[in-house]
C-alpha positions in Angstrom: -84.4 -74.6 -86.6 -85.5 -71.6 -84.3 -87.9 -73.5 -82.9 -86.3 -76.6 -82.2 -83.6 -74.8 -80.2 -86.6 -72.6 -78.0 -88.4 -76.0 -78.1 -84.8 -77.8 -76.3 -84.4 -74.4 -73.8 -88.3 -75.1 -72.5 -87.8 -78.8 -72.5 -84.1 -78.4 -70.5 -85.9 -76.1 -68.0 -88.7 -78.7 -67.1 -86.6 -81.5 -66.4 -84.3 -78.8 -64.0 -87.5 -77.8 -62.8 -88.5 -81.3 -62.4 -84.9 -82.4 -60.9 -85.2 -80.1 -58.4 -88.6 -80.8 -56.9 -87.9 -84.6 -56.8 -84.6 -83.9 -54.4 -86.7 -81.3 -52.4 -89.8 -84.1 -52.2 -87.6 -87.4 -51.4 -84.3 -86.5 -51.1 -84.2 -83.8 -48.8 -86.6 -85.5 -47.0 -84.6 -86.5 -43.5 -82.6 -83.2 -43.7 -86.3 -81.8 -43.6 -87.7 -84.0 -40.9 -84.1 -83.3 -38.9 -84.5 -79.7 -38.8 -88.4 -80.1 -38.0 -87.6 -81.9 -35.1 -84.7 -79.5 -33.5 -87.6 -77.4 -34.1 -90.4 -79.0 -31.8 -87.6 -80.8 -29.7 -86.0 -78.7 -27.2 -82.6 -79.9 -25.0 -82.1 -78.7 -21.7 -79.2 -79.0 -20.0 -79.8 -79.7 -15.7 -76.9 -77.9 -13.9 -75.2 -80.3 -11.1 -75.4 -79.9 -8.0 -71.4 -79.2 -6.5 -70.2 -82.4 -4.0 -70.2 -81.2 0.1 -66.0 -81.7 1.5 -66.5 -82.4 5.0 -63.4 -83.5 7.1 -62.4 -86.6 8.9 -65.1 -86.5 11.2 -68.1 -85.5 8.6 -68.2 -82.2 9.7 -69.6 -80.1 7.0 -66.2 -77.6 5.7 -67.8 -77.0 2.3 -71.5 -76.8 1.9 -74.1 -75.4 -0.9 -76.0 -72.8 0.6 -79.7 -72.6 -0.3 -80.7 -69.8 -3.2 -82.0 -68.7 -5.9 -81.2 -66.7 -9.0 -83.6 -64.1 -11.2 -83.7 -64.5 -14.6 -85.3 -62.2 -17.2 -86.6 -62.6 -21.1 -84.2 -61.3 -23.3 -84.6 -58.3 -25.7 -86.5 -56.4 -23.7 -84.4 -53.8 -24.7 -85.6 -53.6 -28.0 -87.9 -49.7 -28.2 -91.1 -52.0 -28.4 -90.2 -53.6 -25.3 -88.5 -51.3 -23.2 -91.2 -50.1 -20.9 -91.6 -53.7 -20.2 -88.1 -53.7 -19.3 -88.6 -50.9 -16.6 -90.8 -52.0 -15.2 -89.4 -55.5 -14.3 -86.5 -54.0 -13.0 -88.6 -51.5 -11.0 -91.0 -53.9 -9.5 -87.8 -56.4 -8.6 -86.3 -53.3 -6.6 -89.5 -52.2 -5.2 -90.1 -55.8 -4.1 -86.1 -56.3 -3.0 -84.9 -53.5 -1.9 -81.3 -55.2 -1.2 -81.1 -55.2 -5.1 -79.3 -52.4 -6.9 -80.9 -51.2 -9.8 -77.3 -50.5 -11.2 -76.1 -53.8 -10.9 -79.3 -55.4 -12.3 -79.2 -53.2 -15.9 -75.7 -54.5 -16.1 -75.9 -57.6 -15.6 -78.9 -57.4 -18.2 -77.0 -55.9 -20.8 -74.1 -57.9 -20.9 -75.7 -60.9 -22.0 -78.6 -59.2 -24.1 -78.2 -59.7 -27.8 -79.9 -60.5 -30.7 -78.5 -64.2 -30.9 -79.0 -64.6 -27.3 -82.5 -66.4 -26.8 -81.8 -67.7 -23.3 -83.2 -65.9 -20.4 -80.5 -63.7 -18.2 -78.8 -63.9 -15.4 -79.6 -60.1 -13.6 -79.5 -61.6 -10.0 -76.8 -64.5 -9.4 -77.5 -65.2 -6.1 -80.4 -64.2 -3.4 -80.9 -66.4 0.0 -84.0 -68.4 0.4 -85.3 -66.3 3.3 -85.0 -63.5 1.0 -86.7 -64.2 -2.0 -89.6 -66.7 -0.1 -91.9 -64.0 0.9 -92.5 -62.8 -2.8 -91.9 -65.5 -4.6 -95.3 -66.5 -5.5 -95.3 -62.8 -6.8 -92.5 -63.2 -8.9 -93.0 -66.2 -9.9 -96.4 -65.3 -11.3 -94.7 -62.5 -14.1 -93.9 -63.9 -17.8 -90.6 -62.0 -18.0 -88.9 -63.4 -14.9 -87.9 -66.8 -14.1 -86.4 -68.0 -10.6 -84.1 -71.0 -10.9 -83.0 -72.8 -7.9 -78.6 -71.5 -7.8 -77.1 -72.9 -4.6 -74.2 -70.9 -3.4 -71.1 -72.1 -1.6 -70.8 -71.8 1.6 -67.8 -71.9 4.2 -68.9 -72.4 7.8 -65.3 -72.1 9.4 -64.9 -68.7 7.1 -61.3 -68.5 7.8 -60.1 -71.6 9.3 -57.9 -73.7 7.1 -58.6 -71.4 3.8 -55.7 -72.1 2.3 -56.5 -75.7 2.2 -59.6 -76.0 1.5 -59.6 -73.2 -1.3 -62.7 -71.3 -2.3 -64.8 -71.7 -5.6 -65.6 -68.0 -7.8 -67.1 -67.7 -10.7 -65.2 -69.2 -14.2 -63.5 -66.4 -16.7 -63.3 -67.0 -20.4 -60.0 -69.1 -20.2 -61.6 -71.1 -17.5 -65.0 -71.7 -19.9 -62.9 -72.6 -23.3 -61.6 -75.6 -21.4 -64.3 -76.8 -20.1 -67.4 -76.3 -21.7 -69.7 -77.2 -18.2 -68.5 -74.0 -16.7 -70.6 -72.3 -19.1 -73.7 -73.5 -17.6 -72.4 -73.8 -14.3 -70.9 -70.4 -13.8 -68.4 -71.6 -10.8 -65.0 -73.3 -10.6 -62.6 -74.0 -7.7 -59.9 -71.4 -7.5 -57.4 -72.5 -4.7 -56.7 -75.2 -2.8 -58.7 -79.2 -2.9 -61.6 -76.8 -4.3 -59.2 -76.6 -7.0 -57.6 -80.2 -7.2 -60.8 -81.9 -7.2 -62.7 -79.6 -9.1 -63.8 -82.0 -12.2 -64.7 -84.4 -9.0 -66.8 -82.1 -7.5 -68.4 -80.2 -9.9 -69.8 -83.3 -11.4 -71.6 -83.8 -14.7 -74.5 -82.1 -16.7 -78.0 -84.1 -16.9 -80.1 -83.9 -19.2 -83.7 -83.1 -20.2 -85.4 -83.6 -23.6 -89.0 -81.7 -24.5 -91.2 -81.4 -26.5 -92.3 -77.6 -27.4 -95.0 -76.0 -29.5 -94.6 -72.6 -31.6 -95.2 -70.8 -28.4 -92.2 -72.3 -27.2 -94.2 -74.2 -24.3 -93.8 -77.5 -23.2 -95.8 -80.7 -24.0 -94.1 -83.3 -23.4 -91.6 -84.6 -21.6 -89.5 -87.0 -24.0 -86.3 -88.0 -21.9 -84.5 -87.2 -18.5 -80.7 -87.9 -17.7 -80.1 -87.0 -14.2 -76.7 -85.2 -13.3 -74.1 -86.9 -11.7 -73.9 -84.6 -9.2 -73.5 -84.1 -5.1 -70.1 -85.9 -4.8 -68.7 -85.9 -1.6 -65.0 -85.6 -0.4 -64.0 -86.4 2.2 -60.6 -84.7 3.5 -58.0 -86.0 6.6 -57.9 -83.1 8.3 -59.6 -82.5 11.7 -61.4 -79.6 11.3 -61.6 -78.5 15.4 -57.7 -79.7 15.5 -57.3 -76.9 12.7 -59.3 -74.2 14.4 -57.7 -74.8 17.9 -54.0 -74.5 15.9 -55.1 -71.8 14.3 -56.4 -69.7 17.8 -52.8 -70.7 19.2 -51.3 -68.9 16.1 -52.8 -65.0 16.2 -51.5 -62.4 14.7 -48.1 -64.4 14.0 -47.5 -65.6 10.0 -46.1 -68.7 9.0 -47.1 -72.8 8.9 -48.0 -75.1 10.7 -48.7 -79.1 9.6 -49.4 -82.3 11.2 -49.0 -84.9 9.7 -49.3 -89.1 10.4 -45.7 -90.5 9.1 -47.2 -92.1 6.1 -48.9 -89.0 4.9 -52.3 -88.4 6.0 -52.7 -84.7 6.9 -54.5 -84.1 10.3 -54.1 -80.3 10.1 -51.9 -78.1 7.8 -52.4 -74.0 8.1 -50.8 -71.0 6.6 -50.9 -67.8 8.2 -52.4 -65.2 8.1 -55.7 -66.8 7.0 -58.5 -65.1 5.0 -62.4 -65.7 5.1 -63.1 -67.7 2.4 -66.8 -66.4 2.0 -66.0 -62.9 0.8 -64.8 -64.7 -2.4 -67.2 -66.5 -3.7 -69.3 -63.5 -4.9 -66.6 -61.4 -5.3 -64.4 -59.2 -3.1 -64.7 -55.4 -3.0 -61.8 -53.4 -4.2 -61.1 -52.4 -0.9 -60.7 -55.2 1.1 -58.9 -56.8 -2.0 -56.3 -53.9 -1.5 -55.6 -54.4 2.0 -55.2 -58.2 1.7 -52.4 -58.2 -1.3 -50.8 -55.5 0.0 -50.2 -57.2 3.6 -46.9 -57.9 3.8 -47.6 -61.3 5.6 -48.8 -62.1 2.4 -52.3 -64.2 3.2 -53.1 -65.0 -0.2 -49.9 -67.2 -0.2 -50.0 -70.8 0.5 -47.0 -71.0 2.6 -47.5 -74.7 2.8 -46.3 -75.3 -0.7 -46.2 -72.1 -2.1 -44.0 -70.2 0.7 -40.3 -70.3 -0.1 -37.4 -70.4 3.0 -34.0 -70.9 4.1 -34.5 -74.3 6.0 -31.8 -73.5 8.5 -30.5 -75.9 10.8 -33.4 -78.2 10.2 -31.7 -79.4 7.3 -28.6 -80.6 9.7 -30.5 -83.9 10.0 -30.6 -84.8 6.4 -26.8 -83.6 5.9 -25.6 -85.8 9.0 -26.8 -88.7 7.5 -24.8 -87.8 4.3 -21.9 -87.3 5.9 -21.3 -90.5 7.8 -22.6 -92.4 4.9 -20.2 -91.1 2.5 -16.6 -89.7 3.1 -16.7 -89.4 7.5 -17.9 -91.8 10.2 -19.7 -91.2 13.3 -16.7 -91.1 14.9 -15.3 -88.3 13.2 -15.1 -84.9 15.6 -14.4 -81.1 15.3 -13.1 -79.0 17.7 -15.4 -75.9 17.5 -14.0 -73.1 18.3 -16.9 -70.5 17.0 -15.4 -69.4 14.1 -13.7 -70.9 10.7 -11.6 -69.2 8.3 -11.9 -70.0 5.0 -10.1 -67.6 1.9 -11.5 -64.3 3.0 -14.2 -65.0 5.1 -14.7 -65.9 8.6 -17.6 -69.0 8.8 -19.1 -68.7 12.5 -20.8 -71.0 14.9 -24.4 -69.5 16.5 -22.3 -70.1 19.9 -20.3 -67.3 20.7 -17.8 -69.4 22.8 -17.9 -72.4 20.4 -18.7 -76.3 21.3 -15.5 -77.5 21.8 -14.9 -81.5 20.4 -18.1 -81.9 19.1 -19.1 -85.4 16.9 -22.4 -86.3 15.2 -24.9 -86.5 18.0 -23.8 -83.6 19.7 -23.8 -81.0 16.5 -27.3 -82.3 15.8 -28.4 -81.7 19.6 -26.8 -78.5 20.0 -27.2 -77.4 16.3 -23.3 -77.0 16.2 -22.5 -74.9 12.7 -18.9 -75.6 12.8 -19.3 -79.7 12.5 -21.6 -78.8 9.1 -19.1 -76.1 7.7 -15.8 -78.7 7.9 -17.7 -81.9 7.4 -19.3 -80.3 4.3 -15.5 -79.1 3.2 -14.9 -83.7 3.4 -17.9 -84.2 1.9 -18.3 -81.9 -1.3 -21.8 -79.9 -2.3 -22.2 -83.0 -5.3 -22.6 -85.6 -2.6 -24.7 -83.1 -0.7 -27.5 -82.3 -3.3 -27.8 -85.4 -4.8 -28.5 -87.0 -1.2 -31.1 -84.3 -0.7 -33.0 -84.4 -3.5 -33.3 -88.0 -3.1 -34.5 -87.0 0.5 -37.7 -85.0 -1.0 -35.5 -81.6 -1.2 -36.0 -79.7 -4.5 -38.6 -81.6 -6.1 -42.6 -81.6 -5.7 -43.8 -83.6 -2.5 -46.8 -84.9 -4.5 -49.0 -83.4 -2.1 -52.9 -82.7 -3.6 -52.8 -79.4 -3.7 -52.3 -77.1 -6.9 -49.2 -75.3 -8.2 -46.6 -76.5 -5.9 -43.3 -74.6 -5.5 -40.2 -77.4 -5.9 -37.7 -75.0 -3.9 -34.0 -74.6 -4.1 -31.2 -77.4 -3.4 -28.2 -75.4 -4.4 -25.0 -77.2 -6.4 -23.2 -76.6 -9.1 -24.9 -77.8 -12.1 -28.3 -75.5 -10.4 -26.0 -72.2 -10.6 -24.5 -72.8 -13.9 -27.8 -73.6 -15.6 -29.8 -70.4 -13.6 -26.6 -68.4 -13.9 -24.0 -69.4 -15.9 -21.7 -68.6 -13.0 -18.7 -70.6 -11.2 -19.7 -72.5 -7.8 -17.6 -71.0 -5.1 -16.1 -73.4 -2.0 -17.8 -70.7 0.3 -21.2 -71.7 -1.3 -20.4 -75.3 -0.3 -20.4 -74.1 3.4 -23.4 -71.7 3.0 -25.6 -75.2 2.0 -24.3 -77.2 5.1 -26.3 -75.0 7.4 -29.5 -74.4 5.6 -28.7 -70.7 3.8 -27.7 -69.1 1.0 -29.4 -70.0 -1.9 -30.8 -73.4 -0.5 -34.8 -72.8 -0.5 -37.8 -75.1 0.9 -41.4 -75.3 1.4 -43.2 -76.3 4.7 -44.7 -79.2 2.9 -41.2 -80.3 2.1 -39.6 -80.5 5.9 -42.8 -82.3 7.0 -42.1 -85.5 4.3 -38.4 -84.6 5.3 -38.9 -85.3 8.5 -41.2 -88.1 8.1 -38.4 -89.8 6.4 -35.8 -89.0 9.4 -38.7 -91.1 11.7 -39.4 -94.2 9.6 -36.6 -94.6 6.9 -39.5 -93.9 4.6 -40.7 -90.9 2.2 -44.4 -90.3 2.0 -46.5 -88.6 -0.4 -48.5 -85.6 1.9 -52.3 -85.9 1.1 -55.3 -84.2 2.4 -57.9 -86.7 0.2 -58.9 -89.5 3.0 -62.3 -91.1 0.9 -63.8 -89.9 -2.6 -67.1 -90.6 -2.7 -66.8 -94.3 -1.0 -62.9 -95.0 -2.2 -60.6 -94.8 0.2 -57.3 -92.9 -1.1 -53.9 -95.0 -1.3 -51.4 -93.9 0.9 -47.7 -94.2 -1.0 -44.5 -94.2 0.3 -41.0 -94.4 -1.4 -38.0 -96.3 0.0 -35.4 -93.7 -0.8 -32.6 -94.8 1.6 -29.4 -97.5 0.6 -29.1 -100.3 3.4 -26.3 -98.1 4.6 -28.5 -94.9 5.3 -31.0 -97.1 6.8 -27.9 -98.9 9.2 -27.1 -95.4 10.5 -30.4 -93.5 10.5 -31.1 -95.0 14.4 -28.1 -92.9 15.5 -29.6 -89.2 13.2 -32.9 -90.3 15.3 -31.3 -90.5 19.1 -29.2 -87.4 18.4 -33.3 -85.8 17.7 -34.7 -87.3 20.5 -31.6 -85.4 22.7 -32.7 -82.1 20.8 -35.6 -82.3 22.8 -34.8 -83.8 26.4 -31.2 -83.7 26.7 -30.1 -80.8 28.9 -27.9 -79.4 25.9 -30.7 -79.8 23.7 -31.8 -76.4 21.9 -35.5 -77.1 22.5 -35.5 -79.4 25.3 -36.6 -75.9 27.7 -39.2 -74.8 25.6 -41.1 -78.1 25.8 -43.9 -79.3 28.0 -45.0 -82.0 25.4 -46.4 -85.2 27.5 -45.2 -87.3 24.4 -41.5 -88.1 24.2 -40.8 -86.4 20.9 -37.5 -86.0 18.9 -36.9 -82.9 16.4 -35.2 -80.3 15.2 -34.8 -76.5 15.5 -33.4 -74.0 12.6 -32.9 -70.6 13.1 -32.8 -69.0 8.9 -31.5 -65.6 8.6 -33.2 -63.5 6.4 -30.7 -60.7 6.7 -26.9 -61.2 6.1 -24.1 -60.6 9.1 -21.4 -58.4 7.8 -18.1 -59.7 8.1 -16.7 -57.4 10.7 -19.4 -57.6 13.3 -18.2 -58.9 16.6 -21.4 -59.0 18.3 -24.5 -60.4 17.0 -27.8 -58.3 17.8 -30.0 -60.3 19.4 -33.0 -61.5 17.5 -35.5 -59.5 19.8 -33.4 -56.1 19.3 -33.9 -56.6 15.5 -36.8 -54.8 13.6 -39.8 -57.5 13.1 -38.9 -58.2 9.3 -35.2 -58.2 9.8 -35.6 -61.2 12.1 -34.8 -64.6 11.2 -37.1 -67.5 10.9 -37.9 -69.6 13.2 -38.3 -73.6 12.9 -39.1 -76.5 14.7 -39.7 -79.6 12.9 -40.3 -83.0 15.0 -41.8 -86.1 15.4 -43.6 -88.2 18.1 -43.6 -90.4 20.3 -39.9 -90.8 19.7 -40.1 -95.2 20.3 -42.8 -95.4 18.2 -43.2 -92.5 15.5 -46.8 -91.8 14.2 -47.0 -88.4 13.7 -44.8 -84.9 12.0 -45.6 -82.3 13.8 -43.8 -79.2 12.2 -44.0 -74.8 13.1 -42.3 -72.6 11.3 -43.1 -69.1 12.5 -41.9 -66.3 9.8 -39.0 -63.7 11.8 -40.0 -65.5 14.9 -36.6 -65.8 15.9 -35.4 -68.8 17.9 -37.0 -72.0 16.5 -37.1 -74.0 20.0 -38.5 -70.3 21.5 -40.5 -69.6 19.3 -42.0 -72.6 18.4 -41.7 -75.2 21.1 -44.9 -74.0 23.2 -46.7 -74.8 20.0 -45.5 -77.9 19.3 -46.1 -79.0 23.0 -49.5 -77.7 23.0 -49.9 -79.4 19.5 -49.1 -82.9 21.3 -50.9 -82.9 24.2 -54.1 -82.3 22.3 -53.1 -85.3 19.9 -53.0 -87.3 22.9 -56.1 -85.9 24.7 -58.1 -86.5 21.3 -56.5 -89.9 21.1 -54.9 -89.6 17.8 -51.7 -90.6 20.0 -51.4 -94.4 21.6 -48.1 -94.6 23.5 
């Protein structure tokens, strides 16, 4: 019995034994010959080259400057390998002296690890002219590598920054989604950079070889080019850009052209900042001084800069008015002051307009015909016709993270405050303050839609690659709108060449142009002042904004030219030599056919 059971323990062993070879022998066999190959067949990934963005005129505003980056063999940390380490790092010095040894160990060390088989990163960027007289030195050790790293470049530096955006290299959140960033190490920030990133940065290639234990290469087995070197193509002019922005020193604020279906020909937010010193990073001083202006040049006041529109908005709101409860017809008799409950409501002019109607508060920017006709009118009626103008909502414009601004009514205050509207809130809104807010962006389609009946999308895309981008408009006016919106467009045209008009002296445009000025107070009048300082008296931050939106030639409207100059005062004074200047060099570079 005892050996029959020993003699069924041996036999039971032999046919495991047996089992177990047969799967490792035939069964296992592709799992085998699958990890054999991922052992002699090595993937490399080819890093695309970013797409150029030149502007209307193919003049380069975004280029890849020529480089290269130094790469070393990990684990040369390891006590067996360390003096190889220092001496790598002391022969790159020796033969760069523009390196910093510092920088170099760190850079080293924070991607050294035992799982890390890759060669580092220790120099990210060095200019061809640099590294070309010792390359063939360099390129002769077994420890480094040089890889070709092109390096964006801005040749404008400052001019239209906040447009154009700047690319800087990805951080962790920016890597986990989107993988590529890993092995391409930059990503747009800001601006179209940022919008048309995925466009632009393209799309891996990739490289299959063959390798022997040594880890060199035999054989090439396959090659997948990157898609790669994509070009965009933006509507701006860049010279039209730069001349705006020399007319604009040392004041902050916006400035945008636009044609009236759209197309941006310049758009600027001051201050600007060069975009170069971001792309390998800014130093902590210069960094300081820039976020702590208070002009604030990081912000995108295009889209991102928030403001009391002001009397620009009195365009908009006329058409409300005698398309709801008044007609044109209907008349105040200003006499510079309205009492309403406890508070006095005053017109800019001390002495008042007198019987003023329609066209004239429009051309003379009357506050009283806004303050009683908004009492007929009611602030529902009011915010629902401007956000159907474009007001408080995105413009759709291609640029990220746009600001939707403020239109005040009462459903906006009870939701963000849980608070009763007040009559005297109504009256705020029909001039442009209180809590009524708007972006740049936003008065430009604004007053596009004033000169065509129409609302455009803003875009700064003109071709991708070799597609031309779609324009879009929105018909946003009823037949009635559309019936009166000829007299809302003569009463702009007499805002700029009517005697009366509040920017007709601070013109010299040779293009018949029609607009609108707004003066938005960022500091509030106390009740019991009699006499108004004057804006120039003010300190330079109390001062109020100044706007002057418009658009040209008045008989045939092509294109929004709008300035809005932060405490600048006056908007026909302190705008209105930049809006002239602005259309005589439309004309003189033929943009303009009259």
């Amino acid at each position: 019995m005892k050996i029959k059971f020993i003699l069924g323990i041996f036999i039971s062993i032999w046919l495991a034994l047996i089992v177990r070879i047969f799967f490792l022998a035939v069964e296992s066999n592709s799992y085998y010959a699958k990890l054999s190959l991922s052992n002699t067949i090595k993937s490399e990934k080819i890093v695309p080259v970013r797409g150029e963005i030149v502007d209307r005129n193919n003049k380069p505003i975004a280029i890849n400057k020529l480089g290269f980056k130094i790469q070393l063999r990990p684990h040369l940390r390891l006590k067996k390998n360390i003096k190889s380490f220092n001496e790598e790092i002391d022969n790159l010095i020796k033969l760069l002296p523009i390196l910093k040894k510092e920088k170099l160990i760190k850079n080293y060390i924070k991607k050294d690890s035992y799982y890390n088989h890759n060669h580092i990163d220790i120099v990210h960027f060095i200019s061809y002219e640099d590294i070309m007289p010792v390359y063939s030195i360099l390129n002769l050790r077994e420890n480094i590598k040089i890889v070709p790293a092109p390096k964006r470049h801005y040749p404008y530096e400052e001019v239209g920054a906040h447009v154009i955006g700047y690319v800087s290299r990805a951080n962790k959140r920016d890597i986990k989604d989107d993988k590529l960033l890993e092995l391409i190490g930059y990503i747009g920030k800001t601006g179209v950079e940022k919008s048309y990133n995925t466009y632009l940065q393209g799309t891996a290639g990739l490289r299959k070889i063959k390798v022997n234990a040594n880890n060199q290469e035999i054989q090439e087995l396959s090659h997948v080019l990157a898609q790669e070197d994509r070009k965009l193509t933006l509507s701006i002019d860049i010279e039209l850009q730069k001349y705006i922005s020399s007319m604009f020193d040392k004041k902050a604020g916006a400035v945008i052209v636009m044609s009236v279906d759209g197309e941006i020909l310049s758009a600027s937010s001051f201050p600007e900042y060069d975009l170069n010193t971001f792309v390998s990073g800014i130093s902590h001083k210069k960094w300081k001084k820039l976020s702590t202006s208070l002009d604030k040049p990081f912000t995108n006041k295009l889209i991102n800069g928030l403001y009391p529109p002001g009397s620009t908005i009195k365009i908009g709101l006329g058409l409300i008015y005698i398309t709801t409860e008044i007609d044109d017809k209907w008349s105040v008799d200003c006499r510079s002051s309205m009492p309403l409950g406890k508070r006095v409501f005053r017109c800019w002019k001390k002495k008042g307009h007198r019987k003023t109607s329609i066209k004239k508060a429009i051309r003379e920017s009357c506050d009283d015909f806004f303050y009683k006709g908004s009492l007929q009118v009611g602030i529902k009626k009011m915010s629902e016709g401007l956000l159907r103008y474009g007001l408080g909502q995105k413009t759709g414009v291609d640029l990220p993270n746009e600001f939707i601004g403020i239109v005040p009514s009462r459903e906006w205050k009870r939701k963000k405050y849980n608070r009763p509207w007040f009559i005297g809130e109504t009256v705020n809104t029909s001039i442009g303050q209180g809590d009524f807010l708007v972006t740049p962006m936003q008065i430009a389609q604004f007053t596009a839609l004033m000169a065509t009946g129409k609302l455009p999308t803003p875009h700064f895309a003109k071709m991708i690659g070799d597609k031309k981008f779609e324009a879009i408009s929105k018909d946003v006016l009823n037949e009635k709108e559309l019936k009166k919106l000829p007299l809302i467009q003569r009463a702009m045209y007499e805002v700029c060449n009517y005697p009366k008009g509040t920017a007709t002296q601070y013109l010299s445009s040779k293009v018949r142009i029609a607009g609108k000025t707004g003066t938005a107070q960022v500091v509030a009048i106390m009740q019991d002042v009699e006499d108004r300082v004057l804006e120039h008296d003010m300190s330079y931050y109390s001062r109020s904004h100044a706007w002057f939106t418009s658009y040209g030639p008045y008989k045939n409207p092509q294109f929004v030219v709008m300035v809005m100059v932060e405490h600048g005062g006056h908007g026909g004074a302190a705008a209105g030599k930049i809006v002239s200047k602005i259309y005589n060099r439309l004309l003189k570079l033929k943009y303009i056919k009259q």
